[in-house]
C-alpha positions in Angstrom: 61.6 -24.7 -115.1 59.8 -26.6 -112.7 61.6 -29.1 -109.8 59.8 -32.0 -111.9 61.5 -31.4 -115.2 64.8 -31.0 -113.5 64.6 -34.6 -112.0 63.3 -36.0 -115.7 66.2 -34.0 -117.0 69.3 -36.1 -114.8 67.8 -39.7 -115.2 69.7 -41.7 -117.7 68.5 -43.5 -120.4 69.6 -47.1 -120.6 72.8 -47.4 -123.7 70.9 -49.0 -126.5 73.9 -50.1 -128.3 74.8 -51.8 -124.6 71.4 -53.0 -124.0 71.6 -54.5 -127.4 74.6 -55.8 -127.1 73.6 -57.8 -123.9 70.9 -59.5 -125.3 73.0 -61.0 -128.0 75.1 -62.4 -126.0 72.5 -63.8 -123.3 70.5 -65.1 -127.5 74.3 -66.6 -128.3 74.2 -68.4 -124.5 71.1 -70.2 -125.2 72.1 -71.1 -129.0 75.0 -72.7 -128.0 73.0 -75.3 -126.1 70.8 -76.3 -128.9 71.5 -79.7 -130.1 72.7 -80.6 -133.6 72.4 -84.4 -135.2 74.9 -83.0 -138.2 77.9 -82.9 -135.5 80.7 -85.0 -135.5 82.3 -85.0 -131.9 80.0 -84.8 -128.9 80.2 -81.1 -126.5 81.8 -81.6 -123.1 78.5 -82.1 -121.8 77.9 -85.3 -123.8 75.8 -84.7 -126.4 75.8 -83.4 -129.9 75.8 -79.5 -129.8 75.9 -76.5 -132.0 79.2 -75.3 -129.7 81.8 -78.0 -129.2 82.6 -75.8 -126.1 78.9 -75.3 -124.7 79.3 -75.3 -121.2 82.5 -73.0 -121.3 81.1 -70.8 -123.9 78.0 -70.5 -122.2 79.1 -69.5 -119.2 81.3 -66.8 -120.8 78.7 -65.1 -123.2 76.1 -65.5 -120.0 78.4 -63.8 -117.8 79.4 -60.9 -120.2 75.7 -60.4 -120.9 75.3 -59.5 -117.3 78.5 -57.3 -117.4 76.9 -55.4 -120.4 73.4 -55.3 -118.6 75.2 -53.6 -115.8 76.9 -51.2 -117.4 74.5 -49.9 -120.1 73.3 -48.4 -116.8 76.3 -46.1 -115.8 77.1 -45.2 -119.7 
């Protein structure tokens, strides 16, 4: 075996099931700021969104996107 195939051997994939994971949540991030006339009470940013929590919820789903982003790498 040749000193090539040995290094393509040890690099890791990327965890798909991780990878998909992270861009669900980063997709869920964004449709929680999409506004919605069929709403009753108005998001804590003021307006009429699909998320009555959107700038919480956002946050959260944006920030365990990155987690998952990161560690799709080591798994």
């Amino acid at each position: 075996m040749s000193v090539e195939s040995k290094n393509n051997d040890t690099v890791k994939k990327p965890n798909l099931f991780l990878t998909i994971l992270s861009v669900l949540c980063i997709l869920g991030a964004v449709i929680t700021l999409i506004p919605c006339s069929n709403i009753e009470d108005a998001c804590m940013l003021g307006y009429k969104a699909i998320c009555a929590f959107t700038p919480v919820s956002t946050i959260i789903l944006i920030v365990a996107g990155v987690i998952l982003w990161i560690l799709r790498k080591k798994f």
